[in-house]
PyMOL commands that place a pseudoatom at each C-alpha (Angstrom):
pseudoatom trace, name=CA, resn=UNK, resi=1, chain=A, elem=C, hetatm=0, pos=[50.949, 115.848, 72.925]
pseudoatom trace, name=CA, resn=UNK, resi=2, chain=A, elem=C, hetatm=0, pos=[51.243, 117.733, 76.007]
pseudoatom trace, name=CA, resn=UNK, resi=3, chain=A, elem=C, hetatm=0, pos=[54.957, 118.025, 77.943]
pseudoatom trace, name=CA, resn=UNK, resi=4, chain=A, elem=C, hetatm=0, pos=[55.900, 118.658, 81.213]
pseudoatom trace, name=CA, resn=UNK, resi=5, chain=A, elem=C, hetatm=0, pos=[58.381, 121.111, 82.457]
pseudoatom trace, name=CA, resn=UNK, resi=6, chain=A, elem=C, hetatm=0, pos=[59.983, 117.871, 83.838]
pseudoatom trace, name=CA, resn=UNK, resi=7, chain=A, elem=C, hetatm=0, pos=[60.673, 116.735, 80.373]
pseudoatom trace, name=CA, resn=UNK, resi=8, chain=A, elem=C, hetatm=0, pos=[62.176, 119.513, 78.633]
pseudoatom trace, name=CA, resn=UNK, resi=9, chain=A, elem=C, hetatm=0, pos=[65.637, 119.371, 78.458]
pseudoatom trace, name=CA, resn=UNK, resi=10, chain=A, elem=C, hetatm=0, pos=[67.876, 122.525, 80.305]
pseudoatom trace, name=CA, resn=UNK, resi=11, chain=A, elem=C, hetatm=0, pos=[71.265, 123.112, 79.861]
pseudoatom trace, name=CA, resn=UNK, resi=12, chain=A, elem=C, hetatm=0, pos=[73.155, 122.974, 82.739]
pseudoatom trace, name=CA, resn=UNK, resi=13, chain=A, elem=C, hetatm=0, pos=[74.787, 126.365, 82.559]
pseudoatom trace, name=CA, resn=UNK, resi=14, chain=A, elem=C, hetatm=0, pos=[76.124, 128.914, 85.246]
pseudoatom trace, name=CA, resn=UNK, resi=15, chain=A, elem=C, hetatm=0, pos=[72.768, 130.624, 85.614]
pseudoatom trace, name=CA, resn=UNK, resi=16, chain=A, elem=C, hetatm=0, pos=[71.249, 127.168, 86.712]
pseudoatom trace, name=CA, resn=UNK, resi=17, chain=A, elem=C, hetatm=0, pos=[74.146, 126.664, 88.540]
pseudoatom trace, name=CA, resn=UNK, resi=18, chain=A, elem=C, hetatm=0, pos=[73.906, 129.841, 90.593]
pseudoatom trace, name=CA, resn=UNK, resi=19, chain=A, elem=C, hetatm=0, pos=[69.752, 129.109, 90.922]
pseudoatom trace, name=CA, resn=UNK, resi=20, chain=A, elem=C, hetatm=0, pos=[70.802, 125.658, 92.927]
pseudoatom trace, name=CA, resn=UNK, resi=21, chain=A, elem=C, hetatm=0, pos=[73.637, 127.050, 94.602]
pseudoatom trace, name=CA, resn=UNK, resi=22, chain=A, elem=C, hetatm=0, pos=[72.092, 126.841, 97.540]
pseudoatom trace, name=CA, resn=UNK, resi=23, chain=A, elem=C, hetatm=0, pos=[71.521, 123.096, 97.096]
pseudoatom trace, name=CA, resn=UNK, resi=24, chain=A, elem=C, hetatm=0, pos=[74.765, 121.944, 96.147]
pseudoatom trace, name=CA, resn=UNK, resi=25, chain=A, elem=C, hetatm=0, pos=[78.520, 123.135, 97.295]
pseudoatom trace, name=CA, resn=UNK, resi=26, chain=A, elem=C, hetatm=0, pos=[80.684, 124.156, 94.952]
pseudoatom trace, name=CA, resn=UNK, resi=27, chain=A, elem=C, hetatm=0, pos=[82.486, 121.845, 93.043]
pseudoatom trace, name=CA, resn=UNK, resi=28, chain=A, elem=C, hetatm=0, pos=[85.635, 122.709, 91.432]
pseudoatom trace, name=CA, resn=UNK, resi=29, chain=A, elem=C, hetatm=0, pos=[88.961, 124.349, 93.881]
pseudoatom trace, name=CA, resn=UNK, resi=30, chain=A, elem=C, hetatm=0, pos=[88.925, 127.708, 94.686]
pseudoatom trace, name=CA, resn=UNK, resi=31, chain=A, elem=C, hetatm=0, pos=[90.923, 130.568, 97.049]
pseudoatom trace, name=CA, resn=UNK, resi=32, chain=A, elem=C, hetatm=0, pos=[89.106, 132.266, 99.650]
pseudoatom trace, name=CA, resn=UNK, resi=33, chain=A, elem=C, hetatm=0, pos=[88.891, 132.340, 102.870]
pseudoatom trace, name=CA, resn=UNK, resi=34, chain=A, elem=C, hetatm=0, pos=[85.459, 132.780, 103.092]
pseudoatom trace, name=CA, resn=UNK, resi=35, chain=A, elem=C, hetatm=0, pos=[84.078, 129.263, 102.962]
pseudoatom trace, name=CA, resn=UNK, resi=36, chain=A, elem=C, hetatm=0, pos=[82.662, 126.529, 105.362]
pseudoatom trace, name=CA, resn=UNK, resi=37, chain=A, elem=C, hetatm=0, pos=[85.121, 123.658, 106.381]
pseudoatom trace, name=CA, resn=UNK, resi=38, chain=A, elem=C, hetatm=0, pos=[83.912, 120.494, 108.406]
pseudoatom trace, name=CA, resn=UNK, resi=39, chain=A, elem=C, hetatm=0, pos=[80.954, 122.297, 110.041]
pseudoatom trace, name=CA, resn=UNK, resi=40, chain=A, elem=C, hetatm=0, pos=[77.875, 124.392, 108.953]
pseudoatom trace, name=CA, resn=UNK, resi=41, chain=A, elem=C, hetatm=0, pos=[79.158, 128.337, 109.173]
pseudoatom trace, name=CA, resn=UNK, resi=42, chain=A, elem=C, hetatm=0, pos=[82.666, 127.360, 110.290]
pseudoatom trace, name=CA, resn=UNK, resi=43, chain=A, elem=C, hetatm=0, pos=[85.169, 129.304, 109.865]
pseudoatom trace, name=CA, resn=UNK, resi=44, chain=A, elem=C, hetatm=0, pos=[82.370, 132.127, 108.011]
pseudoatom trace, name=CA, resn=UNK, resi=45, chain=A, elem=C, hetatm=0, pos=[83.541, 135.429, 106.729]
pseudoatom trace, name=CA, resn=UNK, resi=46, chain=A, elem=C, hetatm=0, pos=[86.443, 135.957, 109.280]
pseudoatom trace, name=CA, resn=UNK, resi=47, chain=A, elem=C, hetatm=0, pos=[89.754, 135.470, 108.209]
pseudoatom trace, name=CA, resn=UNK, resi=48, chain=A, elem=C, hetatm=0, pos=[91.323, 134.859, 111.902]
pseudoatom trace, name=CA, resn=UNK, resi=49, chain=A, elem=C, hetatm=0, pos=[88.562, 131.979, 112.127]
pseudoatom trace, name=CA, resn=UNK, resi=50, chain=A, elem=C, hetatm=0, pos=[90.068, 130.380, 108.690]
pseudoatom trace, name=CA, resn=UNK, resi=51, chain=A, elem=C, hetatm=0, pos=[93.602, 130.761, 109.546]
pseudoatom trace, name=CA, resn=UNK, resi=52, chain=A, elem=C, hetatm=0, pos=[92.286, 128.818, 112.731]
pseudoatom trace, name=CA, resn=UNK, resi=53, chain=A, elem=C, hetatm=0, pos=[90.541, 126.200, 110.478]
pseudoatom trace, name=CA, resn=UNK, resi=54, chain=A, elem=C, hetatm=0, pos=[93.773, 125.941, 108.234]
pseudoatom trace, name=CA, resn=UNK, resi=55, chain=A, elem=C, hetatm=0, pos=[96.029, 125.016, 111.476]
pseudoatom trace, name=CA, resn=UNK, resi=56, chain=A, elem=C, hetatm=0, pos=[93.550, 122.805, 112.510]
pseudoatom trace, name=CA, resn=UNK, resi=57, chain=A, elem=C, hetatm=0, pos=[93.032, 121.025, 109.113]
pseudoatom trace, name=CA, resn=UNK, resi=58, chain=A, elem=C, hetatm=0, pos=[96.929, 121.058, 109.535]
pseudoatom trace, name=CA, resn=UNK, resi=59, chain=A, elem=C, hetatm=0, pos=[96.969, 119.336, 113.006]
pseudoatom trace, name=CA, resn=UNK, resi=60, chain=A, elem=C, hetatm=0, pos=[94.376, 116.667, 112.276]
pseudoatom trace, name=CA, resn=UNK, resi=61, chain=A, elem=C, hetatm=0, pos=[96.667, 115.530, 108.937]
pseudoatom trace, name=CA, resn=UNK, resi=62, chain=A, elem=C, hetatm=0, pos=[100.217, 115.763, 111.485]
pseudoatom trace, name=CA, resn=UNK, resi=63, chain=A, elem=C, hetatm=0, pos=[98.141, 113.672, 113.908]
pseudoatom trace, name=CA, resn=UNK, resi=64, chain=A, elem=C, hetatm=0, pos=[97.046, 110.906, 111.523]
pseudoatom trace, name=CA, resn=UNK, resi=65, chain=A, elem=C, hetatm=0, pos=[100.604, 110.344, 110.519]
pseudoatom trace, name=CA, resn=UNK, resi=66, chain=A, elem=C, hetatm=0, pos=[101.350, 110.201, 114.315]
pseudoatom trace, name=CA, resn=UNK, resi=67, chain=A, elem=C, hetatm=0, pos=[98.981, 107.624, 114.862]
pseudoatom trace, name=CA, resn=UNK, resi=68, chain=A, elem=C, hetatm=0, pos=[99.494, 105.827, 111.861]
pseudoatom trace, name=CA, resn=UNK, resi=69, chain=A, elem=C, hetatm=0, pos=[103.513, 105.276, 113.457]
pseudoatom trace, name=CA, resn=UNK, resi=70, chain=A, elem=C, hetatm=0, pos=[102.760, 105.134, 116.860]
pseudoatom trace, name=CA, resn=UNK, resi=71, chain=A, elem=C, hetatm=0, pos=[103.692, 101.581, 118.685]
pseudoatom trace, name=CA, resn=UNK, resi=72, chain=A, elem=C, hetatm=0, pos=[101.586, 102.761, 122.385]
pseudoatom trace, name=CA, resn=UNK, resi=73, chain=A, elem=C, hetatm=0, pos=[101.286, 98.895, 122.925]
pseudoatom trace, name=CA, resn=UNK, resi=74, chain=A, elem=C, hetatm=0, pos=[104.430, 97.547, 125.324]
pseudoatom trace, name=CA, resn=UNK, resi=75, chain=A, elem=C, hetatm=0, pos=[105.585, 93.859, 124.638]
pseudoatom trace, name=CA, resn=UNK, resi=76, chain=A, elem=C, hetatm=0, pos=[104.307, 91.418, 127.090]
pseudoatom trace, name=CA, resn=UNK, resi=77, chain=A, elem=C, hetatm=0, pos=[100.757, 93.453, 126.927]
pseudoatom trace, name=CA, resn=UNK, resi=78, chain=A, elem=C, hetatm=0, pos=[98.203, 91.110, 127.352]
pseudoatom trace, name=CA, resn=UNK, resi=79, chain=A, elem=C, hetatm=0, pos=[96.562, 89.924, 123.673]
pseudoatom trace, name=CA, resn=UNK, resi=80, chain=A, elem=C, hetatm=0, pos=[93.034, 91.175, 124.875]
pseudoatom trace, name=CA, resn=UNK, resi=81, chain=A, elem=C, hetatm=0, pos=[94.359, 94.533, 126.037]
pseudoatom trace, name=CA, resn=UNK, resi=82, chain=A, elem=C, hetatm=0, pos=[96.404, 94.809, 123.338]
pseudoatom trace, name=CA, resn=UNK, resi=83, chain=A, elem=C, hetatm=0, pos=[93.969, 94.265, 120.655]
pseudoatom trace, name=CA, resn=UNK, resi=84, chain=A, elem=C, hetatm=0, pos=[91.295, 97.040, 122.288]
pseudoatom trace, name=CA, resn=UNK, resi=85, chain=A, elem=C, hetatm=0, pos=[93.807, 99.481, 122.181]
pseudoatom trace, name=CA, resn=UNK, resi=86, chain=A, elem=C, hetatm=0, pos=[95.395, 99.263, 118.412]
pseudoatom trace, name=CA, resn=UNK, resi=87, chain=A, elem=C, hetatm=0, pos=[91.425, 98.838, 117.595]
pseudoatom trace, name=CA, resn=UNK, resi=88, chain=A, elem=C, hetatm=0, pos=[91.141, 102.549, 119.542]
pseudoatom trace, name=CA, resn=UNK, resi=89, chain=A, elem=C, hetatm=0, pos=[93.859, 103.489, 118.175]
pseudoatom trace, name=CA, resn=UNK, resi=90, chain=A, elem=C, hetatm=0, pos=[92.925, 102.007, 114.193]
pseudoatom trace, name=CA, resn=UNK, resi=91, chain=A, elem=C, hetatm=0, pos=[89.140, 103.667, 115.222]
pseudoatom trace, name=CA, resn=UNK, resi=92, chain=A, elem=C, hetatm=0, pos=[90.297, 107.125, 116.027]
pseudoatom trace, name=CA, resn=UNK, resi=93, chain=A, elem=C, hetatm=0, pos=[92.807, 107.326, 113.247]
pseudoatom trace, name=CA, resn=UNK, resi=94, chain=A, elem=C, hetatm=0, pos=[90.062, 106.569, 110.644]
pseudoatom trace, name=CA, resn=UNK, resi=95, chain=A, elem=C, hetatm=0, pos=[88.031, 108.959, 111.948]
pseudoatom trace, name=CA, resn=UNK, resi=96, chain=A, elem=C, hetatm=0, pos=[90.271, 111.768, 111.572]
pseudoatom trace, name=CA, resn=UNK, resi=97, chain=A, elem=C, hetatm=0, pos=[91.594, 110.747, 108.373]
pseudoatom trace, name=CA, resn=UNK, resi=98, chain=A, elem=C, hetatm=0, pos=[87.685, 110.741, 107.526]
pseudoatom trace, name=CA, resn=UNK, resi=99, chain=A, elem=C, hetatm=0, pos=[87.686, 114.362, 108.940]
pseudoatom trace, name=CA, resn=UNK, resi=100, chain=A, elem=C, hetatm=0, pos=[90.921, 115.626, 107.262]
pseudoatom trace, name=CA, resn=UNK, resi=101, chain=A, elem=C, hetatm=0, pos=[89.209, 113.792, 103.972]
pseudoatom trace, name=CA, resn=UNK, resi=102, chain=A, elem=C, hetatm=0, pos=[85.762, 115.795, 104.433]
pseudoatom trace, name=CA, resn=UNK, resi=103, chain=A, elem=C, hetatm=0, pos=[87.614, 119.480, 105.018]
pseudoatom trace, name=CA, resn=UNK, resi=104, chain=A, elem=C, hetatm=0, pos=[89.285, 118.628, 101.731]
pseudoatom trace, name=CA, resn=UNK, resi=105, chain=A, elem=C, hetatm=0, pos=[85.655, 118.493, 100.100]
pseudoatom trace, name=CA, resn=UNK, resi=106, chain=A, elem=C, hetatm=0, pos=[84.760, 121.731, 100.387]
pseudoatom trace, name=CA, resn=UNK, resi=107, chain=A, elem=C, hetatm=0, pos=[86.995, 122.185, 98.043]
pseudoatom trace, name=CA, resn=UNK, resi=108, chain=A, elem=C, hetatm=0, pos=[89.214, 125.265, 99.171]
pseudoatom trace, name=CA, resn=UNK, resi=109, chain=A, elem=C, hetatm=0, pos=[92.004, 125.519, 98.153]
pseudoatom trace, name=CA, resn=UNK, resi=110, chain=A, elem=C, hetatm=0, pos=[93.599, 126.614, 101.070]
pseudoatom trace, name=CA, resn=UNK, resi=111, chain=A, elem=C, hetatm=0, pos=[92.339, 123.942, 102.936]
pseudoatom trace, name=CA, resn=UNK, resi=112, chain=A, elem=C, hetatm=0, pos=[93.877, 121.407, 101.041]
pseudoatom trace, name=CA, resn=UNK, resi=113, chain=A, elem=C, hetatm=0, pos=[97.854, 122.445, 100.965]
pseudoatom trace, name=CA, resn=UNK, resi=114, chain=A, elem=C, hetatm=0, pos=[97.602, 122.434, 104.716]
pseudoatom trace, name=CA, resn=UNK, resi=115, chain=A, elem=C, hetatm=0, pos=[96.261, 118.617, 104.477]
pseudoatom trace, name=CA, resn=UNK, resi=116, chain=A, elem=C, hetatm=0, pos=[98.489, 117.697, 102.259]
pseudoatom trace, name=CA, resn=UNK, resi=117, chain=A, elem=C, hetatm=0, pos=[101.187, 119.558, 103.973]
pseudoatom trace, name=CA, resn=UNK, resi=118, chain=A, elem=C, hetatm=0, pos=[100.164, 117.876, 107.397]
pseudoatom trace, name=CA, resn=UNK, resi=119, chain=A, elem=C, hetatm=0, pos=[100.518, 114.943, 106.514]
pseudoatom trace, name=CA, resn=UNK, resi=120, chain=A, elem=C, hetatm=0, pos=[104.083, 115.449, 104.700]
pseudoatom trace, name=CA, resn=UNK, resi=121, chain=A, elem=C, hetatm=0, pos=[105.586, 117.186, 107.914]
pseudoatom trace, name=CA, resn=UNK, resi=122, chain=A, elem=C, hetatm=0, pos=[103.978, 114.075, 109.767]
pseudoatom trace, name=CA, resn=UNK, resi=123, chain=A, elem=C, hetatm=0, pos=[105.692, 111.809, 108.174]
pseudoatom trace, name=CA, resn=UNK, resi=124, chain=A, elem=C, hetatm=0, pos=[108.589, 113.610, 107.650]
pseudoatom trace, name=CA, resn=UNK, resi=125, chain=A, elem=C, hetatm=0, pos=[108.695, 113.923, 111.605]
pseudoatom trace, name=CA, resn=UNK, resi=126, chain=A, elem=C, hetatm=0, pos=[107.402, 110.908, 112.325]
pseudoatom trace, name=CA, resn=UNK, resi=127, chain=A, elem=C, hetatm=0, pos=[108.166, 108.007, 109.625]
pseudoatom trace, name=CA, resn=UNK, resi=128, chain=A, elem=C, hetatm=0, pos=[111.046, 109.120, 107.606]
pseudoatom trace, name=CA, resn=UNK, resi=129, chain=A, elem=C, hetatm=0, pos=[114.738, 108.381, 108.287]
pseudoatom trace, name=CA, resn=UNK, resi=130, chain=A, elem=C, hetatm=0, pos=[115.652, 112.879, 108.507]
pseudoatom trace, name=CA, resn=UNK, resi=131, chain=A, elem=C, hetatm=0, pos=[115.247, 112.304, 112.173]
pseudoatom trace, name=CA, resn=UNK, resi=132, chain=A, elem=C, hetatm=0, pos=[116.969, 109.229, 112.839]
pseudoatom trace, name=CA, resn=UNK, resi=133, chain=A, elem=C, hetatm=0, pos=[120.037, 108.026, 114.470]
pseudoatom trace, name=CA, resn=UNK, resi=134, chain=A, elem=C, hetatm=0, pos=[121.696, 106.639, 111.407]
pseudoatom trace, name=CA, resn=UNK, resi=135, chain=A, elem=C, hetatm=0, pos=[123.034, 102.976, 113.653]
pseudoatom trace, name=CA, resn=UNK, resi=136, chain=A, elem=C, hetatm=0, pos=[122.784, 99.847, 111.246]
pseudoatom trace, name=CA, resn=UNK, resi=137, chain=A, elem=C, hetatm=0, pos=[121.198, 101.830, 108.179]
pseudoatom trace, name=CA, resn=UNK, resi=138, chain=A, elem=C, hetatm=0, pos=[118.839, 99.250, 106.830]
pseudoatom trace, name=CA, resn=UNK, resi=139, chain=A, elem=C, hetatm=0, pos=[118.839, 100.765, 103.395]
pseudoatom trace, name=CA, resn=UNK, resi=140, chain=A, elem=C, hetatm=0, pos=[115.589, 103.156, 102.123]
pseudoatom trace, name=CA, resn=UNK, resi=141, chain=A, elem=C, hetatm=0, pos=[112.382, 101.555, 102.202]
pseudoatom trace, name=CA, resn=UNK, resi=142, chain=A, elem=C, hetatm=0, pos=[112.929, 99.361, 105.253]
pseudoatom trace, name=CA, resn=UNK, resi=143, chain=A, elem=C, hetatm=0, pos=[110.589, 98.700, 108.784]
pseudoatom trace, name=CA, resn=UNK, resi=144, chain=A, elem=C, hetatm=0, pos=[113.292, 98.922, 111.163]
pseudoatom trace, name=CA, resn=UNK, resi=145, chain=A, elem=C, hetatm=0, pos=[110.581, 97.605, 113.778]
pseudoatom trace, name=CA, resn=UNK, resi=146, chain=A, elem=C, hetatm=0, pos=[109.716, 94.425, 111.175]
pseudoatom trace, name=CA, resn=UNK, resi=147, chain=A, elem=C, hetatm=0, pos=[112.595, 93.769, 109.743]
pseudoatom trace, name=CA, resn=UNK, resi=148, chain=A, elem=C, hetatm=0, pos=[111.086, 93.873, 106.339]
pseudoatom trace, name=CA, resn=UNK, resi=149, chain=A, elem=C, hetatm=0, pos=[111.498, 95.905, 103.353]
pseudoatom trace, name=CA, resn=UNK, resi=150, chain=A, elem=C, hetatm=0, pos=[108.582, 97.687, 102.147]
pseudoatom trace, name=CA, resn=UNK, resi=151, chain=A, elem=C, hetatm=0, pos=[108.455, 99.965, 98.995]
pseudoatom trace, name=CA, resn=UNK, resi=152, chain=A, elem=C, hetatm=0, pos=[105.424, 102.291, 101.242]
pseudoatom trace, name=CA, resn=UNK, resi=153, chain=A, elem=C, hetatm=0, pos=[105.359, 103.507, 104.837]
pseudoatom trace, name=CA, resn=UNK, resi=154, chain=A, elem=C, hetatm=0, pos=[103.451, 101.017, 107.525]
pseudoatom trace, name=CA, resn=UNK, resi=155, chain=A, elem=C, hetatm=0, pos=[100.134, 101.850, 108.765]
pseudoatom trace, name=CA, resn=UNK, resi=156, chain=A, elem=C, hetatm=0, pos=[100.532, 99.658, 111.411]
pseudoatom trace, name=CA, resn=UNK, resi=157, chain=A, elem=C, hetatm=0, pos=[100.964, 101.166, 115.116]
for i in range(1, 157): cmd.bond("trace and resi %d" % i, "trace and resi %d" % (i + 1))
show_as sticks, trace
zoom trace
């Protein structure tokens, strides 16, 4: 009985792993800066152009926490209106959390403190009570804006 290469079983070792390299991204965290984040040779090789990618990894993350407590529609807005924009607004913050998501898969590590710590000064900034004028503390956990108490912060806008 004749086999195929096909058939015979490889292990998967570091040597195969280095000959499909070039097929596959790395897999597991690592520290670097020389990596590729959201976009085919960005940042490359330079370390100005990765500190750049880190404060912009760092910006998207503050901005989806921004949109993600933002109220931009006005009581007495029209229902139409006011549906097309928290639908813009719902759109564009999905798509950045997508992006923030997908610079977090390349796996560096670098990359993903700054998302994570994005979206903590966001909310901290944004959502929790450290900014707040303390008049009529609700208690922790509540949606001033509701009424409600809620265990997790509101993605509504």
């Amino acid at each position: 009985m004749e086999t195929s290469m096909h058939n015979e079983f490889k292990p998967y070792n570091a040597a195969t792993r280095a000959a499909h390299s070039h097929h596959q991204g790395m897999m597991t965290f690592f520290w670097g800066h020389k990596t590729e984040i959201l976009f085919p040779g960005w940042p490359g090789n330079d370390s100005g152009m990765y500190a750049l990618a880190l404060i912009f990894v760092f910006v998207l993350a503050v901005l989806v926490e921004w949109l993600s407590y933002c109220d931009l529609v006005k009581p007495g807005t029209n229902n139409v209106t006011a549906g097309l924009v928290k639908t813009a607004i719902y759109t564009l913050r999905s798509g950045l959390t997508y992006m923030v998501m997908l610079a977090v898969m390349s796996f560096n590590g670098g990359v993903f403190l700054v998302a994570v710590a994005g979206h903590a000064v966001g909310y901290v900034i944004f959502r929790s009570q450290a900014f707040k004028k303390s008049s009529g503390s609700s208690g922790p956990g509540s949606d001033r804006r509701a009424g409600t108490q809620t265990n997790l912060p509101s993605t509504k806008c």
